[in-house]
C-alpha positions in Angstrom: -8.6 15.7 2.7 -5.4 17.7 1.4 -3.2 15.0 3.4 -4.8 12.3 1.5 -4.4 13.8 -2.1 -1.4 14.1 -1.0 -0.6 10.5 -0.3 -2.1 9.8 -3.8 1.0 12.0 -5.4 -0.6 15.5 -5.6 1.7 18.5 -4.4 -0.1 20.7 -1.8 -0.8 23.2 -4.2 -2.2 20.7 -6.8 -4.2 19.7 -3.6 -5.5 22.6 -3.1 -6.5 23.9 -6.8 -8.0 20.5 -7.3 -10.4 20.8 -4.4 -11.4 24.7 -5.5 -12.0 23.3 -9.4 -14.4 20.6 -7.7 -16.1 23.3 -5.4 -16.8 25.2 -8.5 -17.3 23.0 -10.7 -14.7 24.1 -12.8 -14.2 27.5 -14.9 -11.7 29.9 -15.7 -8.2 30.0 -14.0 -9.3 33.6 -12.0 -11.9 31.9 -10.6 -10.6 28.7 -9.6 -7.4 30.7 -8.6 -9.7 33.1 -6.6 -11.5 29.6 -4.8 -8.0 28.2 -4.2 -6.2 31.1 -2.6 -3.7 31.2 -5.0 -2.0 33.6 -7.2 -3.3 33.3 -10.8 -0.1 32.7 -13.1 1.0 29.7 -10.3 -2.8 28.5 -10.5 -2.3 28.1 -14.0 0.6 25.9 -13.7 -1.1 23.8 -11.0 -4.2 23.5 -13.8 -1.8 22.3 -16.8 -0.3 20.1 -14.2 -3.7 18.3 -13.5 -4.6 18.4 -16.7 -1.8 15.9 -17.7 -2.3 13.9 -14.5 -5.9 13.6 -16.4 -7.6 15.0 -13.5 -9.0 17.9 -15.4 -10.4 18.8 -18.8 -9.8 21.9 -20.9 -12.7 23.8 -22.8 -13.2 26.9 -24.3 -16.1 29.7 -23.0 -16.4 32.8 -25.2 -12.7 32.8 -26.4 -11.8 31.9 -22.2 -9.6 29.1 -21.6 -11.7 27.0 -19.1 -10.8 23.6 -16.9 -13.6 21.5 -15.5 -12.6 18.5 -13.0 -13.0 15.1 -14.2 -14.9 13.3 -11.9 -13.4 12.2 -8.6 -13.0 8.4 -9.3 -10.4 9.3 -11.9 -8.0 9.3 -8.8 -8.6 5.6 -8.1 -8.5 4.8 -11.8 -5.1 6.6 -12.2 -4.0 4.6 -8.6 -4.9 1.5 -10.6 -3.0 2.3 -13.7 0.2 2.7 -11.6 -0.4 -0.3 -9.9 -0.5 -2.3 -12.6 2.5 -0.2 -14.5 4.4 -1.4 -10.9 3.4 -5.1 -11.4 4.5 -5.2 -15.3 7.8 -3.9 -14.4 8.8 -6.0 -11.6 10.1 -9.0 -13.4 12.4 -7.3 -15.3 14.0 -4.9 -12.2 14.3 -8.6 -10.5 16.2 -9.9 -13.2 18.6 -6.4 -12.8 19.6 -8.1 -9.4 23.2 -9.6 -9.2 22.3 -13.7 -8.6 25.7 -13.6 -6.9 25.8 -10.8 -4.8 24.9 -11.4 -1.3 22.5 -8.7 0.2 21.1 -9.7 3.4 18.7 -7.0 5.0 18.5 -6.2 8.8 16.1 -4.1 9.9 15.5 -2.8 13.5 12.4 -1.4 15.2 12.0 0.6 18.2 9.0 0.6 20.8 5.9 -1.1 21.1 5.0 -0.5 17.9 8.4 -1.9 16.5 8.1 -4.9 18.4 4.0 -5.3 16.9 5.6 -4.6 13.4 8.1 -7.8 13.8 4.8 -10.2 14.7 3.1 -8.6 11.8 5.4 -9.3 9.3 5.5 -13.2 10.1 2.4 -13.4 8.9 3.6 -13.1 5.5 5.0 -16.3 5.9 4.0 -18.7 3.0 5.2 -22.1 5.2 5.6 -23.0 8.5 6.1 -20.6 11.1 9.2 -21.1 13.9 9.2 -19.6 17.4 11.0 -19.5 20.7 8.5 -17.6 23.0 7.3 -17.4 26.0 3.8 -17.8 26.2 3.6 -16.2 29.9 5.6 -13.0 28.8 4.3 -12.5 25.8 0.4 -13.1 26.6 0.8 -10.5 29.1 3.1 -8.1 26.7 0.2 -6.9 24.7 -2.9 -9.9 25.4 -5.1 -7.2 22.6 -2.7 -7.3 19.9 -1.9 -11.1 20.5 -5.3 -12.0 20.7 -5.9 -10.3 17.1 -2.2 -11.2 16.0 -3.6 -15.3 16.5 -6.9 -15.1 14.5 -5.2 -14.1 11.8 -2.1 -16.3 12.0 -5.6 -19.0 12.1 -7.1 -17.1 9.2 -4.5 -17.3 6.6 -4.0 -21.0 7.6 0.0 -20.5 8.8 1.1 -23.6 10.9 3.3 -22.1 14.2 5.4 -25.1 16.0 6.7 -22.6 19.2 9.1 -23.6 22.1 8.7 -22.0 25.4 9.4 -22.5 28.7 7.4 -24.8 31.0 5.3 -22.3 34.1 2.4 -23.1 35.8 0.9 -19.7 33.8 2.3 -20.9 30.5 0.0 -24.6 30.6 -2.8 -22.7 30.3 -1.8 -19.4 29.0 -2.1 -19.5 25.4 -6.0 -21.3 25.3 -7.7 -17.7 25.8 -6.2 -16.5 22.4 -7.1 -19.4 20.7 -10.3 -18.3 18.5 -13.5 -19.9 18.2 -13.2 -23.4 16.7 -9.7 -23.1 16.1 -7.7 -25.8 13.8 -5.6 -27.5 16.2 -3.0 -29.0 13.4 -2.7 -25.3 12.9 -0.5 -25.1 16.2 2.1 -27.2 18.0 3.4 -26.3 21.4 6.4 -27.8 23.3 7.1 -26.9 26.9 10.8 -26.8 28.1 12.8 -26.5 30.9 12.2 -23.2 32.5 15.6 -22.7 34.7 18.0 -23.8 31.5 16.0 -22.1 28.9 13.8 -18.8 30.6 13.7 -17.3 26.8 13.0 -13.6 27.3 13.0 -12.7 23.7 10.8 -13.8 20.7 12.6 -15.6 17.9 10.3 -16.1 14.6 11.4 -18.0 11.6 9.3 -17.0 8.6 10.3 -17.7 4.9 13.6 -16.2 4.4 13.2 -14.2 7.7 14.3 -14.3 11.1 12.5 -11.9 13.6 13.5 -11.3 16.8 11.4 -8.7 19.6 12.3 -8.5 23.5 9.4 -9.3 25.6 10.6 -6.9 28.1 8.9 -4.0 28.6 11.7 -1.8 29.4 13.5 -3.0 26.5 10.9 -2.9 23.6 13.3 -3.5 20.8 12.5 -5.6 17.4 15.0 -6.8 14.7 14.5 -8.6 11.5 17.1 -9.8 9.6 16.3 -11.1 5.5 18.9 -13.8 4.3 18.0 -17.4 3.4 20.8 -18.6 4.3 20.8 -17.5 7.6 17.4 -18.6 8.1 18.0 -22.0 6.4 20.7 -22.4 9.6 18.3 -20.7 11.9 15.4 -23.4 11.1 18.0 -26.1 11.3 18.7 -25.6 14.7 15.2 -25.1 15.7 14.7 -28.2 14.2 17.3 -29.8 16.6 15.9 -28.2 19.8 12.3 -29.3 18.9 13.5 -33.0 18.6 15.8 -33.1 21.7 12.3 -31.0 23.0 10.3 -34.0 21.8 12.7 -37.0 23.1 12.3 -35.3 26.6 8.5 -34.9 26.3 8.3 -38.9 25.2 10.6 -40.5 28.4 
């Protein structure tokens, strides 16, 4: 329970003097501090600390400074207030950012995990989603996390268009992860020429992102890079290689 106050912004001894105050039900500071483990003059700190963050309440007993806890869905209430402080505020930080100055973001991911993290992310994607793949490798990769990773790509409604490499595994590889009742205008798959393109990475275009994870499993690596204008280029060619993929579907 400590590790999740402190998550919320408590301090581990604010942690720990909260949780004595609530197993007492409050009173004065030697006998929360005795609860708590702590010395007394720190314990007193901690309480005046809480009592800003509005976690406690003050009173007087028989001349005794006294502190009772407030009750416990005063953390969520105070989580709330900062959200929305965080929401009011971020207009006017965006409009601190330079329109001129270029800051493209890469960021790179290690391990299974890393490469998960990269597929996650593209479900942020407010349009169409792009992808080089290759259904074989990367039903196989992780089937589990795909399987989930697809029924929510179907949930939020994101159309994928996805070029990979015609196999005798791949015709049929994809239809087990489909879920139940599936919008097929949701998906759009082009096979192509496994011996000139084998693709052994994942490329995803998302918004202004491009994500790219190695279906290898001996090189689990992931790499997402933010800049619109590289992604505008990205999209462009993907663009091209789906409609030379499409003129060689149609002779």
């Amino acid at each position: 329970m400590i590790t999740d106050l402190l998550k919320l912004g408590l301090s581990d001894e604010e942690a720990k003097v909260y949780l004595a105050c609530l197993e007492v039900n409050g009173g004065a500071v030697s006998v929360i501090a005795r609860k708590a483990g702590a010395h007394r003059v720190s314990c007193y700190h901690t309480l005046e600390k809480l009592l800003q963050k509005k976690l406690l309440s003050q009173y007087n007993r028989n001349g005794v400074k006294c502190f009772a806890p407030e009750p416990p869905e005063r953390l969520q209430e105070l989580q709330l207030e900062k959200a929305t402080i965080a929401k009011s505020i971020i207009p006017d930080l965006k409009a601190l950012l330079s329109p001129h100055g270029f800051r493209p973001k890469i960021r790179s991911y290690e391990g299974r995990d890393g490469v998960e993290r990269v597929f996650l992310e593209s479900l942020s994607a407010k349009g169409e989603l792009l992808g080089y793949t290759n259904l074989k490798q990367v039903t196989e990769f992780f089937p589990d996390f795909f399987r989930e990773y697809t029924k929510k790509r179907f949930e939020r409604k994101i159309k994928a268009r996805y070029l990979s490499p015609n196999t005798v595994e791949s015709v049929r590889a994809i239809e087990p992860f489909l879920p139940k009742g599936y919008d097929p205008s949701l998906i759009e798959i082009l096979l192509v020429n496994r011996e000139q393109f084998p693709f052994e990475n994942e490329i995803l275009l998302f918004g202004n992102a491009v994500g790219v994870v190695s279906l290898n499993p001996a090189e689990l690596l992931g790499i997402i890079v933010e800049s619109a204008t590289f992604t505008r280029t990205m999209k462009a060619v993907f663009d091209l290689a789906w409609l030379g993929a499409t003129a060689f579907v149609a002779k």
